[in-house]
Every structure is written in C-alpha cells, then in structure tokens.
N, CA and C of each residue as an Amber inpcrd file, in Angstrom:
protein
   669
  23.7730000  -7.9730000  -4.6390000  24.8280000  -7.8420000  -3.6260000
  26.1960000  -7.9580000  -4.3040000  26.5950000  -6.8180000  -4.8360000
  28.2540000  -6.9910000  -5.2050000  28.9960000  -6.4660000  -4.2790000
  29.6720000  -7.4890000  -3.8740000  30.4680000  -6.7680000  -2.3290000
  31.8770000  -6.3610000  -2.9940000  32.3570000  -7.0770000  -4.6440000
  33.7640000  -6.4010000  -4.6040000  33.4410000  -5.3240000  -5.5500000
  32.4260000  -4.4120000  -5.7390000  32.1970000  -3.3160000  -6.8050000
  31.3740000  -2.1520000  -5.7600000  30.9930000  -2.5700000  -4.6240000
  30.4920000  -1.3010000  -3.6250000  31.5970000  -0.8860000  -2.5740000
  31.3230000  -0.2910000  -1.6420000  32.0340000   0.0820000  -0.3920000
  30.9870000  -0.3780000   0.6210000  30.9640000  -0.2010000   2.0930000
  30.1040000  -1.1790000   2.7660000  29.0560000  -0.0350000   2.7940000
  29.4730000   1.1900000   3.1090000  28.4830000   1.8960000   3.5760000
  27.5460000   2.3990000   2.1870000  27.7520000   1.9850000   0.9600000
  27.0470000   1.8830000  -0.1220000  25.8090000   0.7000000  -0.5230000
  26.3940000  -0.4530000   0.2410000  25.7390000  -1.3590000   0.4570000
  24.9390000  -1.7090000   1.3860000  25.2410000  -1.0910000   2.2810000
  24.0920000  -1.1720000   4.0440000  23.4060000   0.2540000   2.8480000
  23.0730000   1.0840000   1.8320000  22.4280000   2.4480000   2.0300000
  21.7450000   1.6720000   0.8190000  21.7130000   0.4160000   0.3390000
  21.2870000   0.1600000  -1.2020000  20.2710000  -1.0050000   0.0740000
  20.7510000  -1.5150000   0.9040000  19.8200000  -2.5320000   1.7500000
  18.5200000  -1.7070000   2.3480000  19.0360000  -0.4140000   3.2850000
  17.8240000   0.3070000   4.1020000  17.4520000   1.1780000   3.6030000
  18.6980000   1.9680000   3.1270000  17.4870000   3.6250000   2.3120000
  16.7680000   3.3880000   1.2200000  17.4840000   2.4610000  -0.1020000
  16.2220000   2.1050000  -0.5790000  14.7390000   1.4870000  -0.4560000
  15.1620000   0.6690000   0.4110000  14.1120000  -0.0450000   0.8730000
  13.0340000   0.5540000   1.3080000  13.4560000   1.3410000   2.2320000
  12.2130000   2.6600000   2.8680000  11.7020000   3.4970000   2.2500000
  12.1080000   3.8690000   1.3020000  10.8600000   4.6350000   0.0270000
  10.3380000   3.9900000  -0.5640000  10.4240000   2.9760000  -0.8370000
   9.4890000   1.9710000  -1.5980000   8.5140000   1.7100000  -0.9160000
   8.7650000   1.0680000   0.5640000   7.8500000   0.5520000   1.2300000
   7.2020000   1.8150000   1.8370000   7.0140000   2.4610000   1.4970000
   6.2640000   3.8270000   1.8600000   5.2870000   4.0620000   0.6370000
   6.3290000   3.6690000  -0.4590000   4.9070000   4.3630000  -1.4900000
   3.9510000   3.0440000  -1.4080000   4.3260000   1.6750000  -1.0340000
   3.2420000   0.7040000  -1.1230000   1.9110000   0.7930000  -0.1070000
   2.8420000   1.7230000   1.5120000   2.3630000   1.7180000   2.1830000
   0.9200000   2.5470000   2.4080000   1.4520000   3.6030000   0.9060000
   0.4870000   4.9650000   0.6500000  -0.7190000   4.0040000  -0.1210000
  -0.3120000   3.3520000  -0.7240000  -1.7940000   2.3960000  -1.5160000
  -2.4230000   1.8130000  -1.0580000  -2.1890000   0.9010000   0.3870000
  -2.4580000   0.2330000   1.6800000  -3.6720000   1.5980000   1.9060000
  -3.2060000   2.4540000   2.2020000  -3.8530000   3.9450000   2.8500000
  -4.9910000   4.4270000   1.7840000  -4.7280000   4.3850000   0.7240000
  -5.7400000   4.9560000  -0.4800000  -6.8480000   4.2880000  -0.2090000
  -6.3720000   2.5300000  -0.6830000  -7.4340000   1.4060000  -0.8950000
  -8.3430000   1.6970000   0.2880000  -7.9780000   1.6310000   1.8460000
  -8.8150000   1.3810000   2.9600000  -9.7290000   2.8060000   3.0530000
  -9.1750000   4.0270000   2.6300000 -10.0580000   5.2970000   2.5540000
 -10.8450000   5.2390000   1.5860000 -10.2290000   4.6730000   0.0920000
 -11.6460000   4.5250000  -0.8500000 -12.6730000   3.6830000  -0.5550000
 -12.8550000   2.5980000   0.2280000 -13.5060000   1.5530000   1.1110000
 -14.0930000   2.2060000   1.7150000 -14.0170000   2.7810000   2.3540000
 -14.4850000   3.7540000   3.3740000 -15.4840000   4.6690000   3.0150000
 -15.0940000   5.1080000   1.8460000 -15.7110000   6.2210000   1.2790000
 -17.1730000   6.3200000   1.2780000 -17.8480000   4.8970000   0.2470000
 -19.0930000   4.8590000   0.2070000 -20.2470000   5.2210000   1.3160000
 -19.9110000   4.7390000   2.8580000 -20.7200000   5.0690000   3.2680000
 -21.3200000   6.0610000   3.7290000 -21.0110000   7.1420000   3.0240000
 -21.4920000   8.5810000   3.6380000 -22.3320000   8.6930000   1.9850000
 -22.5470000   7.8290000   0.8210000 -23.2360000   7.9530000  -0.1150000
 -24.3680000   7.4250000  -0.3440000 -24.7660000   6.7350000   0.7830000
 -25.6950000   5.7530000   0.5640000 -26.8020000   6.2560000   1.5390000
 -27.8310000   6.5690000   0.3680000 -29.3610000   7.1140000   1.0150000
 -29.9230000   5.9760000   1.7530000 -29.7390000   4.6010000   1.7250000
 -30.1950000   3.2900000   2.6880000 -29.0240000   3.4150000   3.7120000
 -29.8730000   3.5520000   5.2090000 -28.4390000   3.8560000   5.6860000
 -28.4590000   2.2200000   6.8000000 -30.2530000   1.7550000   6.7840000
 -29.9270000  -0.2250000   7.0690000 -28.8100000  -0.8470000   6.3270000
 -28.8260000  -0.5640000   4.6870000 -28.0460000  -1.2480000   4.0530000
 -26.7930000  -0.5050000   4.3990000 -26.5320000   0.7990000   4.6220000
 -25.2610000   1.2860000   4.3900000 -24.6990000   0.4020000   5.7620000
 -25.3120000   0.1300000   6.6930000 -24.6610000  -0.5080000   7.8790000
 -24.2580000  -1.9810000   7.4110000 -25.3410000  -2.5120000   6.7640000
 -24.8360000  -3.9450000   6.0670000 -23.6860000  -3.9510000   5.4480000
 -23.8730000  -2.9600000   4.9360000 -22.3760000  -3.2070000   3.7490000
 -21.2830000  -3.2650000   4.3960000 -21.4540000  -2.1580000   5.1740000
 -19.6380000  -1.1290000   6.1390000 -19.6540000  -2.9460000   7.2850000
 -20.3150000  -3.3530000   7.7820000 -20.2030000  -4.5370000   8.2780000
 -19.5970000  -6.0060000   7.3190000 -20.3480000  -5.6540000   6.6490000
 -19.8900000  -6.7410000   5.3150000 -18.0300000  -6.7560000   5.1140000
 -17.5460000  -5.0910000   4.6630000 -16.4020000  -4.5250000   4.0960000
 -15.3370000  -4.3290000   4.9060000 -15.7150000  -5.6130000   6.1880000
 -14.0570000  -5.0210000   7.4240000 -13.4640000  -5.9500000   7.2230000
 -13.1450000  -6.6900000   6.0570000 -12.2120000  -7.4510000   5.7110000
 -11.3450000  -6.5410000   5.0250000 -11.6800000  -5.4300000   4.5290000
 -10.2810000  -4.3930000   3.7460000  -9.8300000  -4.1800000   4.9380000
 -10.5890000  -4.0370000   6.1610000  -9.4870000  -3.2640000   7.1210000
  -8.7430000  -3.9360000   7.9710000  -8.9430000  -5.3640000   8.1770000
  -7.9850000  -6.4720000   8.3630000  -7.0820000  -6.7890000   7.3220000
  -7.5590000  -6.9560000   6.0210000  -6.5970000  -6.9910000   5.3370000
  -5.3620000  -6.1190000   5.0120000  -5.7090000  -4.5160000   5.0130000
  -5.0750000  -3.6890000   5.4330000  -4.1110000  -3.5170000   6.5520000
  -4.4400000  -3.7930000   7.5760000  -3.0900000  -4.2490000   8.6360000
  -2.4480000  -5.3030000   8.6280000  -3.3310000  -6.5300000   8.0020000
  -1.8850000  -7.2960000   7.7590000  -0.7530000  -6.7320000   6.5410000
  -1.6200000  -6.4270000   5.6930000  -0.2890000  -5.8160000   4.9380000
   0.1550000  -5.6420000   5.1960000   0.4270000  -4.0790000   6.3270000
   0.7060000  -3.0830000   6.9540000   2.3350000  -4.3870000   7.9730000
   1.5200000  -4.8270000   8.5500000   2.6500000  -5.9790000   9.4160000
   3.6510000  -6.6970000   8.4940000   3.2910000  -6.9860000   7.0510000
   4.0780000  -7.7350000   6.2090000   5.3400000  -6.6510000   5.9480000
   4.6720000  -5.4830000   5.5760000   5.7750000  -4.4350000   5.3070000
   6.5100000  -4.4330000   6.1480000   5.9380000  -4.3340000   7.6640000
   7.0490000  -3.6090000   8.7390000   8.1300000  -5.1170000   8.6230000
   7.5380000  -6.1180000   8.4250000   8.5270000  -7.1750000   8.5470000
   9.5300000  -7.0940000   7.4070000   9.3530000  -6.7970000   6.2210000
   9.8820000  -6.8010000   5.4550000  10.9350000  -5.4470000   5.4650000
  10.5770000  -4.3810000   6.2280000  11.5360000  -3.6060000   6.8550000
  12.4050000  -3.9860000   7.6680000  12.4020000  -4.4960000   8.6240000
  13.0250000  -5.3420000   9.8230000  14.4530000  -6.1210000   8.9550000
  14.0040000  -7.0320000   8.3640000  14.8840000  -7.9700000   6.9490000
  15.7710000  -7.0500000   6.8800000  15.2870000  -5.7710000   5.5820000
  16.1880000  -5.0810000   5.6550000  16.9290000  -4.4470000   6.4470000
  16.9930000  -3.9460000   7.4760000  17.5640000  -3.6230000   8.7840000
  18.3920000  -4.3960000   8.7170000  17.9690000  -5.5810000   9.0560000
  18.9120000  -6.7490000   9.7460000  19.8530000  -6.9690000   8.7770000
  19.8180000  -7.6340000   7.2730000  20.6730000  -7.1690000   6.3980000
  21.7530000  -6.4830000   6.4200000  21.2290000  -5.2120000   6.8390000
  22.5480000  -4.2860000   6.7570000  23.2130000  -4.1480000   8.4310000
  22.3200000  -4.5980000   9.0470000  23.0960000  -4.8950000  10.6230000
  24.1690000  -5.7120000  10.7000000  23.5940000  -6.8620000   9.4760000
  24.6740000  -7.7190000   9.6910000  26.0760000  -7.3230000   9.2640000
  25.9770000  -7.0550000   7.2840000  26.3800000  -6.4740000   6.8680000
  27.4700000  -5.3810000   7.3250000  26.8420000  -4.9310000   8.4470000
  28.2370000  -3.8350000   8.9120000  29.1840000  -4.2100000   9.9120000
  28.8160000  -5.6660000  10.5790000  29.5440000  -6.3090000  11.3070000
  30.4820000  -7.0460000  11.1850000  29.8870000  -7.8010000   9.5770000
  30.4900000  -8.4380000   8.7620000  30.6780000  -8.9270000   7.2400000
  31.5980000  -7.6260000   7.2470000  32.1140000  -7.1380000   5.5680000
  32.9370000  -7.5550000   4.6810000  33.7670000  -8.3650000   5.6630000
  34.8620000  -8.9540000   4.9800000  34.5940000 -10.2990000   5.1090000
  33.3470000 -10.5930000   5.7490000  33.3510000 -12.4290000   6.2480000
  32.3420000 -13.0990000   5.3270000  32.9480000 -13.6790000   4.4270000
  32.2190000 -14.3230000   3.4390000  31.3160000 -15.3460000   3.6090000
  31.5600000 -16.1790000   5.1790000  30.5650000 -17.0270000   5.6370000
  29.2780000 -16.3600000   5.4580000  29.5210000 -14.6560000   5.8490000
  27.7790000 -14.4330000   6.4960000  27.3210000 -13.8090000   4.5510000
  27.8120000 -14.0170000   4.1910000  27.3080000 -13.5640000   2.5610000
  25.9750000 -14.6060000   2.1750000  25.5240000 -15.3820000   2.4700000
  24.2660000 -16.4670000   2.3370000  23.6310000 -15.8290000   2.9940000
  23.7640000 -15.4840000   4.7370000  22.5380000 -14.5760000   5.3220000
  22.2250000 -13.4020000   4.9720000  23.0410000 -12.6040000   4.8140000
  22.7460000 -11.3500000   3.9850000  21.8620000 -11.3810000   2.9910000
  22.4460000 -12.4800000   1.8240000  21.2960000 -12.5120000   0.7960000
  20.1500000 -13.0790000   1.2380000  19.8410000 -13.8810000   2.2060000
  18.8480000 -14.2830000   2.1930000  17.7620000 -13.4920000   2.9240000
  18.6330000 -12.2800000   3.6790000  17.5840000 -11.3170000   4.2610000
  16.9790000 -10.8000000   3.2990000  17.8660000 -10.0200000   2.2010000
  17.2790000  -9.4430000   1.3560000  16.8920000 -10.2250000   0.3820000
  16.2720000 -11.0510000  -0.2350000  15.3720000 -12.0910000  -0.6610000
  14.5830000 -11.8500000   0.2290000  14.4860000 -11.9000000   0.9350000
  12.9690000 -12.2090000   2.2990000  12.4410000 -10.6380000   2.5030000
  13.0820000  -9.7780000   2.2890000  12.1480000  -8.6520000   2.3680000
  11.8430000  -8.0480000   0.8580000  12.5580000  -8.2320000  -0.0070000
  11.8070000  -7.8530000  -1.7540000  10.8630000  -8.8600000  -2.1150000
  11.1100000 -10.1070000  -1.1780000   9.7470000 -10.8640000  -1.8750000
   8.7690000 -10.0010000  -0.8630000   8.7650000 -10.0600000   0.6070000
   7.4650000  -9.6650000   1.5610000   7.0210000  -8.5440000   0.9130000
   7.7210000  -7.3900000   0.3310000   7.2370000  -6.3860000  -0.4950000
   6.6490000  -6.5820000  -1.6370000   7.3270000  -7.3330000  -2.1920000
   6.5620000  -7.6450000  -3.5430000   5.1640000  -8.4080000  -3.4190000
   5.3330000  -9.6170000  -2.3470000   4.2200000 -10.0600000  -2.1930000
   2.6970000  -9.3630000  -1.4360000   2.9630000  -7.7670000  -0.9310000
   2.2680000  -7.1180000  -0.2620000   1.5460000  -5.9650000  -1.6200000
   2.0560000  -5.6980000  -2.6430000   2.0080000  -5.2980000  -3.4810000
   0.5720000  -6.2020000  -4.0430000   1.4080000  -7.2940000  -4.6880000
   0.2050000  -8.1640000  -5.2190000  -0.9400000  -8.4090000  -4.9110000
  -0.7550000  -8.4220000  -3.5890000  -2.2660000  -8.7230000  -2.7400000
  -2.6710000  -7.5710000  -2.3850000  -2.2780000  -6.8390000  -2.5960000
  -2.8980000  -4.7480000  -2.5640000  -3.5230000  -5.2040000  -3.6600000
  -3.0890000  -4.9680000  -4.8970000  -3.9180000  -5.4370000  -5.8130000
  -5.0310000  -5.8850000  -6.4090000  -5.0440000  -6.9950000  -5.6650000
  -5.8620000  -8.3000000  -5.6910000  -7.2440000  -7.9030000  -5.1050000
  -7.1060000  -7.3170000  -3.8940000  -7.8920000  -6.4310000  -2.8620000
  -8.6600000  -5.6040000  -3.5430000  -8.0520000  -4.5910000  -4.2260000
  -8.8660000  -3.3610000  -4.6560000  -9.5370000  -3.9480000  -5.8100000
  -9.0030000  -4.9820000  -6.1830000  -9.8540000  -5.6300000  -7.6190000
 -11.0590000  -6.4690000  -7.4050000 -10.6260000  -7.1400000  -5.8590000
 -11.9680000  -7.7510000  -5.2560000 -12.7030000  -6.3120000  -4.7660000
 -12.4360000  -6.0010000  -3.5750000 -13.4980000  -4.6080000  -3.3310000
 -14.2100000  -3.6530000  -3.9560000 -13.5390000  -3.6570000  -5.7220000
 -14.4000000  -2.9170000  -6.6280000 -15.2810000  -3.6180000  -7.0560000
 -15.1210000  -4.9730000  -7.2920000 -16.4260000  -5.8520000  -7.9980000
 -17.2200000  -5.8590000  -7.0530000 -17.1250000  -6.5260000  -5.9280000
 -17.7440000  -6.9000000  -4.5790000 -18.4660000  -5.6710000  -4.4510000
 -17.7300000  -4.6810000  -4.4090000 -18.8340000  -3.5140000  -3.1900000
 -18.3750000  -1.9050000  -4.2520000 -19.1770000  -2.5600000  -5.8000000
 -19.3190000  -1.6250000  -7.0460000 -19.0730000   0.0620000  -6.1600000
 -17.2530000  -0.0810000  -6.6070000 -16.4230000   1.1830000  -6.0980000
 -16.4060000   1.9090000  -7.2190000 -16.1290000   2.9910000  -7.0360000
 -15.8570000   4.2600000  -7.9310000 -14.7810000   3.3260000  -9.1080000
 -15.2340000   3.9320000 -10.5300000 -14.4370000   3.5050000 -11.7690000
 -12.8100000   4.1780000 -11.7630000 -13.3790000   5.2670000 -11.1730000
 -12.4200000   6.3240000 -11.8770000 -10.8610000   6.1720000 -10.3570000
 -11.2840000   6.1140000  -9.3440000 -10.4520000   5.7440000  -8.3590000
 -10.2790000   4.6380000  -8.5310000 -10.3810000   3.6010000  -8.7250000
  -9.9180000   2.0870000  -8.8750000  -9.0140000   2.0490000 -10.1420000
  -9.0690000   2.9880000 -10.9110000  -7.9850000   2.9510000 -12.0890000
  -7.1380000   3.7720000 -11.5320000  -7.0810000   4.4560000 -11.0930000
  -5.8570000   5.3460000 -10.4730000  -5.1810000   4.3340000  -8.9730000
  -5.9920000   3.6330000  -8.3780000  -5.1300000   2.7700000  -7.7700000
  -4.4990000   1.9230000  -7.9990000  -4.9540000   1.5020000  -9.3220000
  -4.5060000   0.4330000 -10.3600000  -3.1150000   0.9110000 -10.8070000
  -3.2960000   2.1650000 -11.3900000  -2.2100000   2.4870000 -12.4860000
  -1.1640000   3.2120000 -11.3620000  -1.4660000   3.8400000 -10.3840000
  -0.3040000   3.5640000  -9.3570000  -0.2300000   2.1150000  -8.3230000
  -0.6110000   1.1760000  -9.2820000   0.1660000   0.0910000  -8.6560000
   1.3200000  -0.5530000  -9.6610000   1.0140000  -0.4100000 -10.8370000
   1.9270000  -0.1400000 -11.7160000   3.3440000  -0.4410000 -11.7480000
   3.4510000   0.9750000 -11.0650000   4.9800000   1.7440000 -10.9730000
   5.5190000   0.5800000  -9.9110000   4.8360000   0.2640000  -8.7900000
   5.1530000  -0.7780000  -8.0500000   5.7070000  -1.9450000  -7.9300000
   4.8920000  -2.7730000  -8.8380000   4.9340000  -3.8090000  -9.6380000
   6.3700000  -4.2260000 -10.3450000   6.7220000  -2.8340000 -11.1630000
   8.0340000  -2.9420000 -11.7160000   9.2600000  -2.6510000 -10.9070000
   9.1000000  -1.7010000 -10.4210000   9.6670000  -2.1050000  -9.3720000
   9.9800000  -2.9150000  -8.0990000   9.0370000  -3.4550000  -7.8180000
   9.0630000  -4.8670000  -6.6600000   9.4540000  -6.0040000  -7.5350000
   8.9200000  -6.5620000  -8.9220000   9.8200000  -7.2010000 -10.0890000
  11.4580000  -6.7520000  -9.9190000  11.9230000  -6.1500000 -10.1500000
  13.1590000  -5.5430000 -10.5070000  13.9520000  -6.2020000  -9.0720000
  13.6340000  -5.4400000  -8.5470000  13.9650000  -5.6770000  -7.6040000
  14.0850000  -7.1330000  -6.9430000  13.5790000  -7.9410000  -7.3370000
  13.5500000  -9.5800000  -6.4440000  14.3710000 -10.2080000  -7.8750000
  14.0020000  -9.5690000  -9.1070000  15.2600000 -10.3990000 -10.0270000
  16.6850000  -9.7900000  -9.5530000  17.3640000  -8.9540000  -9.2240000
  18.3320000  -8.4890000  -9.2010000  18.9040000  -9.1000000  -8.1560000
  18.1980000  -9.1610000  -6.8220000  18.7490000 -10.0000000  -5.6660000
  18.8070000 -11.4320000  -6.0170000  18.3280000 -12.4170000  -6.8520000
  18.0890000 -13.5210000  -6.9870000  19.2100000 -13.4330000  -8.1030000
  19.5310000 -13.0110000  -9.1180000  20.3830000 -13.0750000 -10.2840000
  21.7970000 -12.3400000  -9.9500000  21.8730000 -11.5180000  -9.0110000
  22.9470000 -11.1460000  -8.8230000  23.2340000  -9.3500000  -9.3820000
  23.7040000  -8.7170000  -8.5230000  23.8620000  -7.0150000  -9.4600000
  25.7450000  -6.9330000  -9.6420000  26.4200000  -6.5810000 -10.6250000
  27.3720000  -6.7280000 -11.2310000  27.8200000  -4.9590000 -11.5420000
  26.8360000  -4.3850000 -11.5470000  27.5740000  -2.6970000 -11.4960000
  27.9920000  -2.7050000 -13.2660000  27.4250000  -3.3900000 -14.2840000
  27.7750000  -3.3690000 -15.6420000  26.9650000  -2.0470000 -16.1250000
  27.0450000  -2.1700000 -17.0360000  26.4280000  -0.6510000 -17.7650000
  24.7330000  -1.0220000 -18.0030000  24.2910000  -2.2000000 -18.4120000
  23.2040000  -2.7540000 -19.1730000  22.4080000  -2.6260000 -17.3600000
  23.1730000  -3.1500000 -16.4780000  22.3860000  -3.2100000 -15.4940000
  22.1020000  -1.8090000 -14.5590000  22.7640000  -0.9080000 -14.9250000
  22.9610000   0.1660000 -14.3450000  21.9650000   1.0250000 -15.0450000
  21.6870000   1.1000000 -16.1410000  20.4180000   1.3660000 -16.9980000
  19.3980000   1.1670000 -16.3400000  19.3180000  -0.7290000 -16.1510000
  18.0380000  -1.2160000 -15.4200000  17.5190000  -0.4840000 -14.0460000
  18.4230000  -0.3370000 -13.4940000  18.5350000   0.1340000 -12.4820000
  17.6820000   1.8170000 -11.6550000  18.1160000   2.4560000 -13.3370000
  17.4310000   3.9500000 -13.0710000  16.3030000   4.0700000 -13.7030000
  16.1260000   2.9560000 -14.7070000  14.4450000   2.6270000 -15.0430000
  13.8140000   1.9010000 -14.1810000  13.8130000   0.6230000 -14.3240000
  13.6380000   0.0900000 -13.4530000  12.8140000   0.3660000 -12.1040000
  13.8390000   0.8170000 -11.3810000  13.8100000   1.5080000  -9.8590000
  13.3070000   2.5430000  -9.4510000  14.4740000   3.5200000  -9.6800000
  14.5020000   5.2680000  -9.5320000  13.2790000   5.6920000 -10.1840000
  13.3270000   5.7720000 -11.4710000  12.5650000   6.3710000 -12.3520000
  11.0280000   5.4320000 -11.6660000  10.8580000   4.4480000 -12.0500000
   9.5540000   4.1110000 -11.7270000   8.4680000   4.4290000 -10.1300000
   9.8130000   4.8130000  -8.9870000   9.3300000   4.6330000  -8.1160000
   9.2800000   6.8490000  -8.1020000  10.1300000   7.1760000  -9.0180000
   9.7390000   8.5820000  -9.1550000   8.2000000   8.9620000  -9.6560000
   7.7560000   8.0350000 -10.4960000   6.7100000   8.5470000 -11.1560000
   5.5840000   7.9140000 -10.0550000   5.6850000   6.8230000  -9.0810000
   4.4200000   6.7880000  -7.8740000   4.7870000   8.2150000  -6.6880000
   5.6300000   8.4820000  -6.8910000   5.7050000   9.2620000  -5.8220000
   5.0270000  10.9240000  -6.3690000   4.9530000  10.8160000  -7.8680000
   4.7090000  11.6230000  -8.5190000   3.1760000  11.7870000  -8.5550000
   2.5880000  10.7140000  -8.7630000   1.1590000  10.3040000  -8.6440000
   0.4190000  10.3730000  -7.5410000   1.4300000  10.6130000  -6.1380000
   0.6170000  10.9060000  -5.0710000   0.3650000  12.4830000  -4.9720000
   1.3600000  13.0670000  -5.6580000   1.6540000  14.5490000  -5.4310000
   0.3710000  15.2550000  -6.4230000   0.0540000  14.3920000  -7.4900000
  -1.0290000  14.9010000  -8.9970000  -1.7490000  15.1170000  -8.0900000
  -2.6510000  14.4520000  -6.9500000  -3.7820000  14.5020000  -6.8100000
  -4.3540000  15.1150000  -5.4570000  -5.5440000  15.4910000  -4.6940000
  -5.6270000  15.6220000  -3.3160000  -5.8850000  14.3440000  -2.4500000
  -5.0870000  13.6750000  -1.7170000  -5.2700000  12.6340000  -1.0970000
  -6.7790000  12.7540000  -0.1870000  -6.5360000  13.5310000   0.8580000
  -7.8050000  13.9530000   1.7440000  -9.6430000  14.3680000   0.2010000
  -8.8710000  15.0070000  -0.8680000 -10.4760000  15.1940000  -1.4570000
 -10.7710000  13.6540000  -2.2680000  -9.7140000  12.7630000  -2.7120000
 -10.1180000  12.0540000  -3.7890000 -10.5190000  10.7760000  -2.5940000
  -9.6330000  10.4710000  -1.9080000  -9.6480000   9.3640000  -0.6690000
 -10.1000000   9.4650000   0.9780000 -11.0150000  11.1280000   0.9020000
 -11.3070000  11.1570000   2.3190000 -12.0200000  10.1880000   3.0020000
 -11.5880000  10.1080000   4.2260000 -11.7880000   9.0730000   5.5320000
 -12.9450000   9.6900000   5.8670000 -14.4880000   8.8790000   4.9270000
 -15.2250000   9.8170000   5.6650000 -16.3660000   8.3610000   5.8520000
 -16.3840000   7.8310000   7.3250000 -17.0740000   6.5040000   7.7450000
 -18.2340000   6.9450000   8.8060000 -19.2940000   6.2780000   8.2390000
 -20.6590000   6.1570000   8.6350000 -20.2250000   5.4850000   9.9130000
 -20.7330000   5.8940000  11.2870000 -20.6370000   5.3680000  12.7150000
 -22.2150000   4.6090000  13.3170000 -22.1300000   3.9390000  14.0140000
 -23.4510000   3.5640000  13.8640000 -24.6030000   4.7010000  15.2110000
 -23.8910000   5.4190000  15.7720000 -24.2480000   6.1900000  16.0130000
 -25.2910000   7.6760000  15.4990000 -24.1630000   7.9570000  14.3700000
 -24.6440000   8.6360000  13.0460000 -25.7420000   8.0390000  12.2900000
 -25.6720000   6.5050000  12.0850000 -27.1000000   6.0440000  12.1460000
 -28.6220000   6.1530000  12.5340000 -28.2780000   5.6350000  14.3930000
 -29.3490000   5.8660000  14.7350000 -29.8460000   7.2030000  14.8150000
 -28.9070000   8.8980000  14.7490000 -28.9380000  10.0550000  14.9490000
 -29.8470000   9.9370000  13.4740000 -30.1010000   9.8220000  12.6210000
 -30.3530000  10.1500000  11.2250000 -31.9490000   9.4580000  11.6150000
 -32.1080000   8.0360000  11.9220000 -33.1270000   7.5300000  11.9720000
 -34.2930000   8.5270000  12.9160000 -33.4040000   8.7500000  14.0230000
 -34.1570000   9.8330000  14.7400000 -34.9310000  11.0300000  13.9820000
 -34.1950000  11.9340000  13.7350000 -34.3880000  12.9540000  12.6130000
 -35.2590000  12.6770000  11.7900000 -35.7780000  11.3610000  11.0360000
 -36.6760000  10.7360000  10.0190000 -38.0120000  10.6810000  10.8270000
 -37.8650000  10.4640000  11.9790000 -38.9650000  10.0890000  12.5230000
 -39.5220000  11.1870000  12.9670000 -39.1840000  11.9440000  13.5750000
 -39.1140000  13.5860000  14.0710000 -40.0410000  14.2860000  13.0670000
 -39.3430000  14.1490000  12.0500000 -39.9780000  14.9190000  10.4350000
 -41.3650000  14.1660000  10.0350000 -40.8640000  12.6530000  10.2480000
 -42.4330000  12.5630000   9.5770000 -43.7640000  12.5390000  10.6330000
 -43.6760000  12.4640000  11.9670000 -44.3960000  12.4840000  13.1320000
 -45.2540000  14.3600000  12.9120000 -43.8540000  15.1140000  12.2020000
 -44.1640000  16.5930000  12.4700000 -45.0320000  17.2190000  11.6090000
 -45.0210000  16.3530000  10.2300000 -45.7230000  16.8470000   9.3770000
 -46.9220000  16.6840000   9.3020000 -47.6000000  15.5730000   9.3360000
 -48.8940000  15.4890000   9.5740000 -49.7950000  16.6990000  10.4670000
 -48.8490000  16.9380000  11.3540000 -49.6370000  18.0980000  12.4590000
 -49.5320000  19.1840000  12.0550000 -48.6240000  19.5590000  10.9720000
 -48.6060000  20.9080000  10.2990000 -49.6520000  21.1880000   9.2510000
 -49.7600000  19.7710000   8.3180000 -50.9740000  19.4770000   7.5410000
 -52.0260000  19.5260000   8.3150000 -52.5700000  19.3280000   9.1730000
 -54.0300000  19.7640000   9.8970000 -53.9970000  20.9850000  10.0390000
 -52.8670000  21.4550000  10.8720000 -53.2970000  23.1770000  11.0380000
 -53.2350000  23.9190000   9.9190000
C-alpha cells in the first residue's frame, strides 16, 4: 500500500482487479482437483467397490466448497478494501483498515492454495489417482504458490514503487500468474478433467444388465 507513489484509482485497481485473476486461476484448481476425483469412477470394473469409494471420496467435494467460500471471502476483503479506500484517501486513520483488509484476503488466498494442495496430495495417495494429472496439478500449483507468497510479503513489508521491487513485481506476480493461466490454455480441460460420475442409479442399471446376460446364456447354451 503506497498511498504517496499511486493515485487512488491505481490503488482500488491493484486491491480488486488484481485480486480477481488470481482468485480465478486458484479457483480453476479447486475445479480440476474435484473433476480428477471424480474421474475414477467410470474406471472401475467393481462397480460395489466403485460405490464404496465415490462414498468414501465426498470429502473432496466438501472440501472443495469450502475452499470455494474461503475465496469468495477473500474476494469480499478485497472489495471492501477498495470500498473503503475510495471513501477514504486522504484519511490516514482508515490506513490500518485498509491494510488489514488486504492482509486478510492474500492470506485467505494463500491459505486456500495450500490446502488445494494438501488435498490433491492426500486424494492421490488415499484413492491411487492418475500420476500424470496429479503432477500437472501440482506444477500448476506452483505458479500459485509464488505468487500467493509474493503477494502476502509485499502487503506485510510494505510496496515502495523502487526498481528492485518493481522487478519483483512482474516476476513475481504478472509473469507467474501468466504462465497458470497459460497451463490452463496447454491442455483440454473437459478431455484431461472430465466430470464423468458414476450415479447410483447407473449402478443398479449395470447390475441389471449382468443379470439379464448371465440368466440368458445358459438358455442359449441348451438350444
């Protein structure tokens, strides 16, 4: 927050517009993780167990909306931030709330990040996920990481508009959050992460069909 090196409306656009692409690309990994979760059960020739498991695995999808709620809160922060911010620009009292909004939404981001993380690292051991998608959720969490870092030192240490930090800034930030946004574009979201979930309906429809077939064959073998 350098209020004597910005203009206001530079500073309400460094509080909300940045904020909202970030929390979008975290929000896209939120979205990956719960579709690669998902995924397995249309692979599994046990389809008793495939029900065990998909029963077992609705903790990604709770965990998944709380994320999902941490972000929107951590959007809100920012909002408010710059709500305040445009009310009061010249009033140095409200300079503590300001920062402390934004502290409270680069940590909720950062801390939604981590536990994305944490998640896909439990759900791959736990419920033996694809190698090759769990490194690509990994390595676009990455870009995240350094950026949600960057970002909570800069609000906590202060931004000064110097040259060394202005560097940091387009690495850091820009650039890093260019190359997740880049990583969503490499790949097919719908072929690598399709939403494709076993219903228990689809279940019993399959069990049917099994029984059908093997009831039918025997009577074909006599005639």
């Amino acid at each position: 927050m350098a209020k004597h090196s910005y203009t206001e409306s530079t500073l309400i656009a460094e509080l909300v517009l940045t904020s909202i692409s970030y929390l979008f690309l975290i929000n896209s990994l939120i979205d990956m993780w719960q579709k690669h979760e998902n995924q397995k059960y249309t692979d599994n020739p046990d389809f008793v167990e495939t029900a065990r498991s998909e029963k077992k695995a609705k903790w990604v999808k709770y965990v998944a909306w709380f994320l999902r709620g941490v972000l929107l809160a951590s959007l809100v922060t920012a909002i408010s931030g710059g709500a305040v911010l445009g009310r009061n620009f010249n009033n140095d009292q409200k300079v503590t709330v300001i920062r402390n909004l934004v502290k409270a939404s680069y940590i909720l981001s950062l801390a939604t990040t981590v536990v994305g993380i944490l998640g896909i690292l439990v759900s791959h051991f736990t419920n033996h996920r694809s190698v090759k998608k769990t490194l690509f959720l990994l390595s676009y969490s990455v870009p995240l990481m350094i950026v949600g870092i960057y970002r909570v030192v800069e609000v906590f240490t202060g931004y000064h508009a110097t040259t060394s930090q202005l560097v940091a800034f387009w690495v850091a930030m820009a650039l890093f959050e260019f190359i997740a946004y880049c990583m969503t574009l490499a790949i097919s979201i719908p072929k690598w992460f399709g939403n494709h979930v076993l219903h228990r309906h689809d279940i019993d429809e399959e069990k049917r069909m099994r029984q059908s077939e093997s009831t039918f064959r025997p009577s074909t073998a006599g005639d």
